[in-house]
N, C-alpha and C positions, 0 to 999 in steps of 0.2 A: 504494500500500500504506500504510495506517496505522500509525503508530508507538505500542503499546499502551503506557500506562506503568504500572509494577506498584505495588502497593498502599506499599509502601515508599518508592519514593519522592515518593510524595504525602505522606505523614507527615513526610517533611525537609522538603519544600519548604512544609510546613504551619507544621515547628518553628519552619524559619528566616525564616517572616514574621510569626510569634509573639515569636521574638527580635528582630527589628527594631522590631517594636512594642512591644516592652517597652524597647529600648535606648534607641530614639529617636536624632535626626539632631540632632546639636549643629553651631548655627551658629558664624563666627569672624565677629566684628564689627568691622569698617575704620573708624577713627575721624577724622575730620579735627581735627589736633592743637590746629591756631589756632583755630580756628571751635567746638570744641565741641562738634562736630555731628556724628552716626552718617550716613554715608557708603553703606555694604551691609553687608549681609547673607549669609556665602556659606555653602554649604547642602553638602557633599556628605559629611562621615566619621559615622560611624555611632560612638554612644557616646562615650568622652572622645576629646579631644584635647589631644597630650600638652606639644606646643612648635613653636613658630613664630619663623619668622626675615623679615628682607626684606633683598632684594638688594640692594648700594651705590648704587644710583642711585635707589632706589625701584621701581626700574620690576616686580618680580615679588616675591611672598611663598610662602616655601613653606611648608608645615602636613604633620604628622605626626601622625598616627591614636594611638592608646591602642591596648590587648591585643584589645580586639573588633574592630579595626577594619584594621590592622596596613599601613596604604598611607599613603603620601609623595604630597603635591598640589602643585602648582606652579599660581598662580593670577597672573592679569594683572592690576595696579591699577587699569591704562587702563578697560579692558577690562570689569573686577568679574568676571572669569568663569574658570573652571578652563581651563588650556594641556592638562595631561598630569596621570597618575597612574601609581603603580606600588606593589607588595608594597615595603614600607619593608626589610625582612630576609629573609634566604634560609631556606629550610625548616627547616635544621638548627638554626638557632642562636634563642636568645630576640629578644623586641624590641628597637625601636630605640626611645630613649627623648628624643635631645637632636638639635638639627641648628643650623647656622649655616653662613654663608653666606660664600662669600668675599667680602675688603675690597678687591677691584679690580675682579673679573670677576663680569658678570649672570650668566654662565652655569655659575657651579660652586657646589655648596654641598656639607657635609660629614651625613654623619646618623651616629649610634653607638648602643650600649646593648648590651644583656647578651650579649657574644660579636661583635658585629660593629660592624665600621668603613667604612664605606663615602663614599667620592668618586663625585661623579655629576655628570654635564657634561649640558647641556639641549640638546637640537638642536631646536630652533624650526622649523625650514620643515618637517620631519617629524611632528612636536607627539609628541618622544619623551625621555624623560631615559634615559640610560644608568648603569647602577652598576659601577663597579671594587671591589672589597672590598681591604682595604688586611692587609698582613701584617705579622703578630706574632710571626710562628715560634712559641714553646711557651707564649708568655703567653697563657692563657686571663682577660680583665678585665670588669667590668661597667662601663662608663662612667656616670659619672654631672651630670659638665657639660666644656664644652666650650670654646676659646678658639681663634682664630685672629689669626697674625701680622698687620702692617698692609702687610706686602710678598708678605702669601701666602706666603712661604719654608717655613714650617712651622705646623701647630695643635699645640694641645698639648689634653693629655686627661686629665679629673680620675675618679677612680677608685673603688669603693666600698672597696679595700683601701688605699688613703691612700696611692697613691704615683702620680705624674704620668706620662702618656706625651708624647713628641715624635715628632709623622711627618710627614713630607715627601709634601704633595698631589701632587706631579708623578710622583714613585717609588713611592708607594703606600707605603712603608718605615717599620721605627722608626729612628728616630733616635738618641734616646737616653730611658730612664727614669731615677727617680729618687726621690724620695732612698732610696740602699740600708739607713741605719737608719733609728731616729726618725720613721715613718711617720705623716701626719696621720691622728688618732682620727678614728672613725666615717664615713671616707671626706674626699675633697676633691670639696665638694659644691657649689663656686663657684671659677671660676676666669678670668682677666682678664686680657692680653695690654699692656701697657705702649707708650706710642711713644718711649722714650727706651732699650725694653729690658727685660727683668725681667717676670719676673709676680706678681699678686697672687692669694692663694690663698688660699681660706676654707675651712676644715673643718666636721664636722658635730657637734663640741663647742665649736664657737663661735671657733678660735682665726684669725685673720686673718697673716698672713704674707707679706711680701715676698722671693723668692727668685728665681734665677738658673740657667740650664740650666749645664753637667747636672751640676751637683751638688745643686741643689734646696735647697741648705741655708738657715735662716732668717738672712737680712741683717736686716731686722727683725720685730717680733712685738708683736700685741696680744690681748689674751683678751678676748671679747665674751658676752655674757650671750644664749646659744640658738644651737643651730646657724646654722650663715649659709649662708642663700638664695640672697642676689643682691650680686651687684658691680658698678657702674656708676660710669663715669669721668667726672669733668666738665672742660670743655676735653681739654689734653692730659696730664690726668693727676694734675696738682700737687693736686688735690681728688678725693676719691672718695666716695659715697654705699656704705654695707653694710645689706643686709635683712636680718633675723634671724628664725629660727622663733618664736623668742619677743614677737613683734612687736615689736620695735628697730628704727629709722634710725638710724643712724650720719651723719655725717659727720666724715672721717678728713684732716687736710693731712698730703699725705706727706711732706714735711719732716721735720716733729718726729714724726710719726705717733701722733698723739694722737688718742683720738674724743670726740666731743660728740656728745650724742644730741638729736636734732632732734623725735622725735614717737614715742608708744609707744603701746597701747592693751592690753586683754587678752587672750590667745590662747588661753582656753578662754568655757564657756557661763557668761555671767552671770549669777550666782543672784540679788543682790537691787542696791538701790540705793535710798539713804532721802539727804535732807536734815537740817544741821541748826534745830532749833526757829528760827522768825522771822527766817529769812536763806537768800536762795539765790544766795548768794557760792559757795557751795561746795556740793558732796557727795561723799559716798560710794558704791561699787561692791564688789561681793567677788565673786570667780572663781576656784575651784580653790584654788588656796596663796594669795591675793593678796586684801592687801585695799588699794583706794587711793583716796585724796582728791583731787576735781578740783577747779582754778578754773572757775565754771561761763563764763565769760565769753570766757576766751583758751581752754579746753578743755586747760589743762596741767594734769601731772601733780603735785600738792604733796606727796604723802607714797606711801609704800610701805610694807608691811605685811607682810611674809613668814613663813608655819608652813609648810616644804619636807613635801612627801609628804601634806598633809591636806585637806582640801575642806572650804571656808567657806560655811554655808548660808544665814546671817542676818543680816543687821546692822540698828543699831538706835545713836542718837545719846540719851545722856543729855541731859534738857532744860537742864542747867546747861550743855553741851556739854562737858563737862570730860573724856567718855569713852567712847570706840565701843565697843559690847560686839558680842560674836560667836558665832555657834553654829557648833560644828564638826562631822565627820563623827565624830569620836574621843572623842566625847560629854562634850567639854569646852565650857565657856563661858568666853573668855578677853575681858577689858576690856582696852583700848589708848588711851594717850593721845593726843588726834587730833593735837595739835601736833610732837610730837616720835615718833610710835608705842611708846613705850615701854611694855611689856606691865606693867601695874598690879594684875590680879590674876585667878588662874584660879579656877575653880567645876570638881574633879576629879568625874568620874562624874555630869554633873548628867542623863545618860538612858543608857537602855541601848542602844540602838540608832541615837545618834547625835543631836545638838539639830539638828532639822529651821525650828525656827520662834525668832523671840524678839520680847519686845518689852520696852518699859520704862514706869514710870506718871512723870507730869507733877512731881510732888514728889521725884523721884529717889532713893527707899528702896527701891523693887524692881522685881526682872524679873522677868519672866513668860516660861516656857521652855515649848518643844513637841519633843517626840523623837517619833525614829521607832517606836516601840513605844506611841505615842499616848498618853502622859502628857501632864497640862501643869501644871508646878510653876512656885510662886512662891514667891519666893526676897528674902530680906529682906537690904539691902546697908546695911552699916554704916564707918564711918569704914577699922576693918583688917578688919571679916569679912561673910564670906559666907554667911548663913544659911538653910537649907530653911523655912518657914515651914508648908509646905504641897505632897503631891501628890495630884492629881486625875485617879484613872483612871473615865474614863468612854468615850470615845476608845480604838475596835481597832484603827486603824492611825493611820500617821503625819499630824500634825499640820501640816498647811501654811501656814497664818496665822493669825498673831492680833491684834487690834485690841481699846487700851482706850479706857473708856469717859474722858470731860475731868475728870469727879469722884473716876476713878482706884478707884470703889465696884464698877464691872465690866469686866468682858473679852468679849468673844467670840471662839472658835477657829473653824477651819474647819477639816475633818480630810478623808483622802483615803476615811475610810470612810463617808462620805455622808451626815455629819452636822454642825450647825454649833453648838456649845452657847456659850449663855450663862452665864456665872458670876457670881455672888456673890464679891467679894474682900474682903469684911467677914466673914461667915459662914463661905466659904471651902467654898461649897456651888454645885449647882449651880441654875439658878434655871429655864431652858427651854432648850428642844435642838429641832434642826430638821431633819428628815428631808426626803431628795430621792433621786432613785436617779439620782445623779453624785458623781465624785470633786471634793468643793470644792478650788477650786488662790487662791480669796481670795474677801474679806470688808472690808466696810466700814460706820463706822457713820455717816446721816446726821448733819449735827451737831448739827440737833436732838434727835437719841438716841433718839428713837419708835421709827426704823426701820433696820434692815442694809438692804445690797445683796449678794448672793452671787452667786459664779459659777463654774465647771468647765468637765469632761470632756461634761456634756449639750448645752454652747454655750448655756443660758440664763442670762439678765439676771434674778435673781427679786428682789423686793421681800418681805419680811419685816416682820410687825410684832414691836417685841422684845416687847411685855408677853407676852403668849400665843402667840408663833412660829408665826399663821396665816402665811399666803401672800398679798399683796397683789392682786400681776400679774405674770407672767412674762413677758421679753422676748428676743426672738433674738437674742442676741448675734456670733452671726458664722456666716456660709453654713458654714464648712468649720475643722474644729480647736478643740481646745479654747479657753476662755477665763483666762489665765493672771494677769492683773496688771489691776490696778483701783483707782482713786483716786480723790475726790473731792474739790470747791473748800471752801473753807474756810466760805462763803455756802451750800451744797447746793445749787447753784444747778443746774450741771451736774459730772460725772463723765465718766472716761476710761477706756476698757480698751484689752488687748491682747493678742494670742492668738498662736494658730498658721498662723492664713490671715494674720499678717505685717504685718498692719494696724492703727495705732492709729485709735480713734476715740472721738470727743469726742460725750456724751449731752446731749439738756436732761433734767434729771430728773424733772421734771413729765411731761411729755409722751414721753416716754420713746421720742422720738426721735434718728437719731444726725445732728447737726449737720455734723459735719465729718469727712474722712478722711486721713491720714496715709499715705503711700507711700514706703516708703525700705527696710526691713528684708530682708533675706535669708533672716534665721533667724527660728524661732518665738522672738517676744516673749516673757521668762521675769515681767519686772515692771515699772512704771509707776508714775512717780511726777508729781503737779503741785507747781512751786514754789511756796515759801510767796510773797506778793504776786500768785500765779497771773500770773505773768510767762511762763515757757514749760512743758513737758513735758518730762517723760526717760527716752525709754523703752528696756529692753536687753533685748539676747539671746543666745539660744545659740550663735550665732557668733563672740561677742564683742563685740559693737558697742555700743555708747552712743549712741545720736539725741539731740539735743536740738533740740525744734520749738519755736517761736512760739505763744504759746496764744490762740487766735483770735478770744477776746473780751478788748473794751478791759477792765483791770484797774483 
């Protein structure tokens, strides 16, 4: 007899191989630590995954699935290949979100998250893991990290309501909670087990904490700048490394318990990054609130720059270097001293909709601003003031770059409304305008000044003549994503962009091929800069990152 199946459920099992192909199979990659070298590849939870552990001896690693996926793997190192699997949580309760392992035995590990706690022992010669759920009586909790003793006697468990649990693997039991006031803000979002005793506790307003069961209370305390992530011990203890949301390393001796911060980067999308004039000792970056100066050499941090709650869209180095000027989302343009950052002077209301763009001319008497409501005013800077000299609406949407000319007599904008014009900054007129149907995201002029390069949302390379804005040749700038950031050597010799397929690459300009390819980025590249002496590259992006590459012709 045939088993007929009805039209319904051909539509799920349609859905659900729709959903698998949209989710896709994320791999967990085994790294060999010494060696540097990728190991396997292992292939089976569908969608994220959410934390991974390995066993005290190495010998097993287990992996926990994300909300699509919702199953606990037990994988063999030896081996590279999955033992067992099982539903991470019981029907009733949310996911499990954190797991670790105990510090004696292969065979037990711990998994928790929104409502459940669970202990699971491995039975190998069956290829079966078994779950105990562990009882709370009325505490209903969300775990949010996890810690276990070094003799297994007890884990303890950090919370999004900011207070700790203890329970005992063997009983399944709590033990004991805590602390009953004074509760850690926005959960305890890191949490670290001591071998002399004591734990260390990191909240999700940054504050780090050394306390003791079951009172919990702070023996000591430090406040860290961004939620904290991760806790890691070095040796047994006397040193510890802290992660922070806000991209922080720490390192903390817990003696004095003091931190020093080891290495930081930005942790939103980086809008721009310029050099200053005939030196690439250094530059600058802006991100969200932050603006800051690198050594480009050791990659340290020299200055910080902070306006809380506003997004920095432009920066721009007076050629005396005396002063970073800035464009904000709050349609300010604020000058900072690059040595000290001390804020030297605002320009209130210089757009309506935000200074999207800026730039400065070579004699250091004005900027040149771009807002989002596609203005572009020039702005006359005197000893104490700040003069409008000039606005230029010709520009229907916002203005994403602009470039002057070395004579400081022109400019050119590039606007997202698919035009690039040319100015007059004598006249204070416009002189030619360049139509293309893409959003320009940049603009460059060669430097013999005859000709721009432009580029977007279409993915081409186009070549410009300035006198009469024909169109030279158009070039394909990249298989996949816009084209976002573009610079050129100081010679014209060749040119660099960088987009959203992730890729820099390096042009001969002549021949208007791409010489070289850059591989490193995660995020869409937002801009691109060549150092003055065309020594290396800098390119950044929306995940925050800073690359700095080797520029691959001898300088």
């Amino acid at each position: 007899m045939e088993t007929q199946t009805s039209p319904k459920d051909e539509v799920a099992e349609a859905v659900e191989l729709e959903l698998e192909a949209v989710i896709g199979f994320n791999d967990i990659i085994l790294w060999d630590y010494k060696k540097r070298e990728l190991m396997a590849r292992l292939s089976l939870h569908k969608g994220k995954i959410e934390a991974l552990a390995f066993s005290p001896n190495d010998t097993y690693l287990v992996s926990l699935g994300g909300p699509d996926d919702g199953s606990v793997v037990v994988w063999s190192i030896a081996k590279r290949e999955a033992i067992c699997g099982s539903p991470a949580a019981g029907l009733n309760v949310g996911n499990a979100t954190t797991v670790i392992f105990s510090k004696c035995r292969d065979e037990m590990f711990v998994t928790a998250g929104n409502g459940t706690i669970r202990v699971w022992e491995l039975d190998l010669p069956n290829r079966k893991i078994w779950p105990t759920e562990c009882q709370t009586g009325q505490m209903k909790r969300i775990v949010m990290s996890i810690s276990m003793a070094n003799d297994d006697s007890f884990f303890y468990l950090g919370t999004t309501t900011g207070d700790i649990l203890k329970m005992n693997p063997r009983t399944k039991l709590l033990a004991d909670t805590g602390p009953a006031k004074d509760k850690f803000s926005l959960g305890v979002s890191a949490i670290c087990c001591l071998k002399m005793g004591g734990l260390l506790v990191g909240s999700g307003d940054g504050l780090l904490v050394f306390c003791k069961s079951p009172s919990y209370k702070p023996i000591k305390k430090i406040q860290l700048q961004g939620g904290i992530t991760s806790i890691t011990l070095r040796g047994e203890g006397h040193q510890f490394f802290v992660g922070t949301e806000e991209s922080h390393i720490y390192r903390v001796n817990f003696t004095n318990f003091k931190e020093t911060l080891i290495t930081t980067c930005h942790f939103e999308s980086v809008e721009d990054i310029v050099f200053p004039f005939g030196t690439a000792e250094l530059f600058a970056t802006c991100a969200k609130k932050d603006i800051r100066v690198w050594h480009t050499l050791t990659n340290k941090e020299l200055l910080r720059i902070t306006v809380p709650n506003m997004t920095c869209h432009g920066i721009d180095f007076m050629r005396d270097g005396k002063s970073i000027i800035s464009a904000w989302d709050d349609g300010r343009i604020r000058a900072f001293a690059p040595e000290t950052g001390r804020l030297m002077y605002v320009i209130n209301n210089a757009h309506r909709i935000g200074v999207t763009a800026i730039a400065t001319t070579s004699d250091c008497k004005r900027v040149i601003s771009g807002g989002g409501e596609g203005e572009v005013r020039v702005w006359h800077i005197g000893h104490q003031t700040q003069k409008l000299e000039e606005a230029l609406k010709e520009h229907k949407s916002s203005v994403s770059c602009i470039r002057v000319k070395k004579s400081n007599e022109e400019c050119v904008t590039a606007s997202t409304d698919g035009t690039c014009i040319i100015w007059d900054l004598v006249r204070l007129r416009r002189n030619q305008m360049i139509l293309a149907n893409t959003l320009f995201q940049c603009v460059c002029y060669h430097p013999e000044e005859f000709q721009i390069i432009t580029s977007g949302t279409d993915r081409k390379i186009a070549y410009w003549e300035v006198f009469d804005g024909s169109v030279i040749r158009e070039l394909d700038g990249s298989l996949s994503g816009a084209v976002n950031g573009m610079d050129i050597t100081v010679e014209g010799v060749h040119f660099v962009t960088g987009g959203n397929d992730h890729l820099v690459k390096v042009w001969d300009y002549n021949e208007g091929e791409v010489t070289h390819v850059g591989v490193g980025h995660s995020g869409n590249i937002t801009r691109i800069r060549i150092s003055p002496g065309n020594q290396y590259i800098v390119s950044v992006s929306a995940d925050g990152a800073i690359l700095r590459w080797k520029y691959p012709f001898p300088s």
